[in-house]
C-alpha positions in Angstrom: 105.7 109.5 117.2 103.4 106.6 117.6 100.0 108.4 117.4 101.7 110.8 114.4 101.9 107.4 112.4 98.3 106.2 113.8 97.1 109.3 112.0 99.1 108.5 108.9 97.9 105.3 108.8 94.6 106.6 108.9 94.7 108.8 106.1 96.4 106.2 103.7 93.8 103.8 104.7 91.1 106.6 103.7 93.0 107.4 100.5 93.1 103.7 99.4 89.0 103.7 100.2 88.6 106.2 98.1 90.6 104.8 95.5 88.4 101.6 95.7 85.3 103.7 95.3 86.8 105.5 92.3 88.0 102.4 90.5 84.5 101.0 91.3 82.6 103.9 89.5 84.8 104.6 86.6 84.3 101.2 85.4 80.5 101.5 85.7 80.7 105.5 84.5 81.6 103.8 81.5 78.6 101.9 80.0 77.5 98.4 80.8 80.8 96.3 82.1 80.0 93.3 80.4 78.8 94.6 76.9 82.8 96.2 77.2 84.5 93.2 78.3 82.9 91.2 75.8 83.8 91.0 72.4 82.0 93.1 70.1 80.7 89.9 68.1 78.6 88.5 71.3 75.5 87.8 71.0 73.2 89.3 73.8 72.6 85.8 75.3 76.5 85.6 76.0 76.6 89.2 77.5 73.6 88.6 79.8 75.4 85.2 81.2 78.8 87.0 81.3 76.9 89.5 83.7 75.1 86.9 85.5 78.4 85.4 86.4 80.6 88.9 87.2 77.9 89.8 89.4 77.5 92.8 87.7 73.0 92.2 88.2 73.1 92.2 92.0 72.5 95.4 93.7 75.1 97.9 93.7 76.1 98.4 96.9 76.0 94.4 97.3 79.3 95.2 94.1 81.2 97.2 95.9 81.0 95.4 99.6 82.3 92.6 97.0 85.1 94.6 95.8 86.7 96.1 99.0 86.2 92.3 100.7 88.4 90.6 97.6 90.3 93.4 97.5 92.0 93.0 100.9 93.1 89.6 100.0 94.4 90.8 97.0 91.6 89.0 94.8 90.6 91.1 91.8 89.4 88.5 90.0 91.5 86.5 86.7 92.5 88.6 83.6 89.7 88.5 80.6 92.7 88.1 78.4 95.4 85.7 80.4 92.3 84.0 82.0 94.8 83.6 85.5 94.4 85.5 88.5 95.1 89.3 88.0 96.9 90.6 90.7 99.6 88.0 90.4 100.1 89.2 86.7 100.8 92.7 88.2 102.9 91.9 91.2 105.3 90.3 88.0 105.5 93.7 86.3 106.6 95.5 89.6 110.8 94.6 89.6 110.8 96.3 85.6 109.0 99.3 87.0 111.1 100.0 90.4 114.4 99.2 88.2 113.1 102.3 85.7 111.9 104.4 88.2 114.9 103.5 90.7 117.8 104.2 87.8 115.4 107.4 86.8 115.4 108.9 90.7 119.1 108.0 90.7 120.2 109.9 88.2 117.8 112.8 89.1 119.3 113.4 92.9 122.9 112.6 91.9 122.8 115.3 89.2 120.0 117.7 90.4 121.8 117.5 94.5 124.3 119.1 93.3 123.8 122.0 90.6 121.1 122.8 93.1 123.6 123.4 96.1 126.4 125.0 93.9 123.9 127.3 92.3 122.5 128.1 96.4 125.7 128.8 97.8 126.5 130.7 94.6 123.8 132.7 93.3 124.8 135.0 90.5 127.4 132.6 88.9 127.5 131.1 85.8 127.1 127.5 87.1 123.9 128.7 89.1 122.4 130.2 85.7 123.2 127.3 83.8 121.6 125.2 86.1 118.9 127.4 86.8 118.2 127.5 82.5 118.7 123.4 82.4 116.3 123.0 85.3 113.3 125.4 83.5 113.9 123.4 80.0 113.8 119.8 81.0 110.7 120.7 83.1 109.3 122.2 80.0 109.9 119.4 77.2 107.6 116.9 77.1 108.9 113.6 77.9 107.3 111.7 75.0 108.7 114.0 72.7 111.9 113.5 73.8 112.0 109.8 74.2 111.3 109.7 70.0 114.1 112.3 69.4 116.4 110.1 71.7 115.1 106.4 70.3 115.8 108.3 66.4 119.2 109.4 66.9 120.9 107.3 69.9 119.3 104.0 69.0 118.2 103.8 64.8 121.5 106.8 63.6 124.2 106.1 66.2 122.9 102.3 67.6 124.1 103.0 71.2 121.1 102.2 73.4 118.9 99.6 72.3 115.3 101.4 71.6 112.9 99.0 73.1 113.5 95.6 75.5 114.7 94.7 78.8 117.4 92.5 77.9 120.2 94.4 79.1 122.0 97.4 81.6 121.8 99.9 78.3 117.9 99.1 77.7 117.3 101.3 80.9 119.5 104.4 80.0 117.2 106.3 77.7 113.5 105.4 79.6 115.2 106.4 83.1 117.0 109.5 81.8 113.7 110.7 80.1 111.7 109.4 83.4 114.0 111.4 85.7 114.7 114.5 83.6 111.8 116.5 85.0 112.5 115.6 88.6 115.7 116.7 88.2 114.6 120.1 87.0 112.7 120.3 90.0 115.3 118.9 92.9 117.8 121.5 91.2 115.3 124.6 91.8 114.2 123.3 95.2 117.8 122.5 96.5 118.9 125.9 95.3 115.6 127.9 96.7 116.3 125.7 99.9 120.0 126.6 100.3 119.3 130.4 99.7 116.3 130.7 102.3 118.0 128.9 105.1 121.6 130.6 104.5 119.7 134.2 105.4 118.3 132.4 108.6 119.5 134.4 112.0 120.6 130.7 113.0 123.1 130.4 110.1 124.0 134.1 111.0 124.9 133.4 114.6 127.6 130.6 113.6 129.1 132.5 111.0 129.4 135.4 114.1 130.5 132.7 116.7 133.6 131.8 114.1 132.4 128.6 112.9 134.6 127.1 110.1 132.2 127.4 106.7 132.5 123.9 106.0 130.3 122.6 109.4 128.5 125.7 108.9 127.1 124.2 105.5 127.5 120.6 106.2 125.8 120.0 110.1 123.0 123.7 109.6 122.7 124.4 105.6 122.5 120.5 104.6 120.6 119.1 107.2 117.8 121.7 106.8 117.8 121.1 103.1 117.0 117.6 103.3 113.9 118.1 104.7 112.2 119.0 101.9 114.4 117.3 99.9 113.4 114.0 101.3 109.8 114.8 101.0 109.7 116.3 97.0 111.6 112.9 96.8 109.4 110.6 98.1 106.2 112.0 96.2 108.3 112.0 93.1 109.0 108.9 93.4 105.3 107.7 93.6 104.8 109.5 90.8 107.7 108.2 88.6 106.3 104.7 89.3 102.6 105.5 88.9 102.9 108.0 86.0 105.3 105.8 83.4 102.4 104.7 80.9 103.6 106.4 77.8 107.5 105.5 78.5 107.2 102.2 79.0 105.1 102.1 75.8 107.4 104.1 73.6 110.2 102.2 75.4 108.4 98.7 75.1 109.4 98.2 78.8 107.7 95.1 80.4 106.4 97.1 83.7 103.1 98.1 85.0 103.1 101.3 83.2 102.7 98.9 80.0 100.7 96.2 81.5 97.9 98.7 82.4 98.2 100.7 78.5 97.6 96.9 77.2 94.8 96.2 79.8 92.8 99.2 78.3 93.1 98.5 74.9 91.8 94.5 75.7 89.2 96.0 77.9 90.4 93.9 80.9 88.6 95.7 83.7 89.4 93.0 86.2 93.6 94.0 85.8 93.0 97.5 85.2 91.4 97.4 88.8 94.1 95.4 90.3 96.6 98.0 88.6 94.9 100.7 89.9 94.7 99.7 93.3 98.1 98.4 93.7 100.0 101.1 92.1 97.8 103.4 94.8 98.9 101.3 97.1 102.6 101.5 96.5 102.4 105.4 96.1 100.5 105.8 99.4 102.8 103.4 101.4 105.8 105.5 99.8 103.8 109.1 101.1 103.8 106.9 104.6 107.5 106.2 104.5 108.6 109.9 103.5 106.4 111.2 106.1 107.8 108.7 108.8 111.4 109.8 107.3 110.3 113.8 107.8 108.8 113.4 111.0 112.7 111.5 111.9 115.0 114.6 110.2 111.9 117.1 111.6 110.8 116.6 115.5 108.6 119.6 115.2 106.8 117.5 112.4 105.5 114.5 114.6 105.3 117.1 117.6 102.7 119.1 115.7 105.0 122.5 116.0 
């Protein structure tokens, strides 16, 4: 178990590298940092100081040995536009963010769980083609799309939900059910796929022959099998859900990262969008590292190797 997580350490540790390297070029890919962190009315003599004093005139390799040394202390340099330190300013957003992305997986698992296990122990039924047909759509709308259809009828025609804010329990209902919609879709077609593979395994066969009552047949073989991949579609989802809320937070005008970093583009603030970057990668991976701890737990053969 311990060298299993060694060698996921490793890798996360790589990942984050790379995620350093990538920040460190696609600002540079860009054009010259400081002409786009300054405003457009400085004159050349302010640019060149600005670049004197981000460093951006020393060598290049010199740039990123500076980048990867702040960057394990967390130092990313202070926001162009709040003029404080950056990473502070994200570590703020991050409670908005896990509540959305929390109340989005929430309502993903307890509704997707459990069309997907009807519709595996009952293939052919009406439940397991309605759920089938609701897990294909929701995957197939866009969410952004949605999220105006739900702010223009729920929030402006009927004024249930709030449309925008954090100010209270109904500001998260409509950003975490469009967030969560598409995992749902696909825990519901996993957790069905899952239920019908391992029901036809000769293990499953051998305690229906030895008289085992159905229910500890599906609760202590069919369930415990089915959470291994459900834990780990889970976890990535997850990650994602937290990195990959930009344009709902927007539309939603919810104060989390996903926001933050859409505003830190449009101001040109390089210094946040790098500490963005790098922590929400640093979030997802440590997530990755906790699901694949949690596999290896449900899963010997995992850490084993088999």
């Amino acid at each position: 178990m311990q060298r299993y997580f060694l060698s996921k350490l490793g890798q996360s540790i790589l990942l984050l590298f790379g995620v350093l390297l990538l920040v460190f070029v696609m600002v540079r890919v860009t054009g010259d940092p400081a002409s786009l962190m300054m405003s457009r009315q400085a004159s050349p003599e302010d640019i060149a100081a600005f670049r004197e004093r981000m460093g951006f005139n020393d060598p290049v390799l010199v740039q990123f040995s500076r980048l990867i040394s702040r960057a394990i202390v967390g130092d990313f340099g202070a926001s162009l536009h709040f003029t404080t330190p950056a990473m502070p300013l994200v570590v703020q957003r991050l409670p908005a963010t896990l509540e959305l992305a929390l109340a989005g997986l929430l309502m993903a698992v307890i509704v997707g769980i459990p069309l997907g296990l009807v519709g595996g122990f009952n293939p052919g039924s009406l439940i397991d083609s309605v759920g089938r047909f609701l897990a294909l759509l929701v995957q197939s709308i866009p969410n952004f799309w949605l999220a105006l259809l739900l702010i223009l009828y729920f929030a402006v025609q009927l004024g249930w939900f709030p449309s925008f804010g954090r100010d209270e329990w109904k500001s998260v209902v409509m950003p975490a059910f469009v967030l969560g919609l598409p995992v749902m879709g696909q825990i519901v077609r996993l957790t069905r796929s899952a239920v019908l593979e391992i029901r036809g395994e000769d293990f499953i066969r051998t305690a229906h022959a030895k008289g085992l009552e159905p229910k500890t047949i599906y609760t202590k073989h069919v369930l415990r099998n089915v959470a291994i991949p459900l834990v780990s579609v889970i976890g990535v989802q997850f990650g994602y859900m937290l990195g990959g809320s930009i344009y709902i937070e927007t539309i939603f005008s919810w104060p989390g990262m996903g926001q933050l970093l859409e505003q830190a583009i449009g101001w040109r603030d390089f210094p946040l969008v790098q500490a963005l970057a790098v922590f929400t990668s640093l979030v997802v991976l440590g997530l990755n590292l906790l699901t694949d701890m949690a596999y290896a737990v449900i899963d010997p053969r995992i850490r084993y190797g088999r």
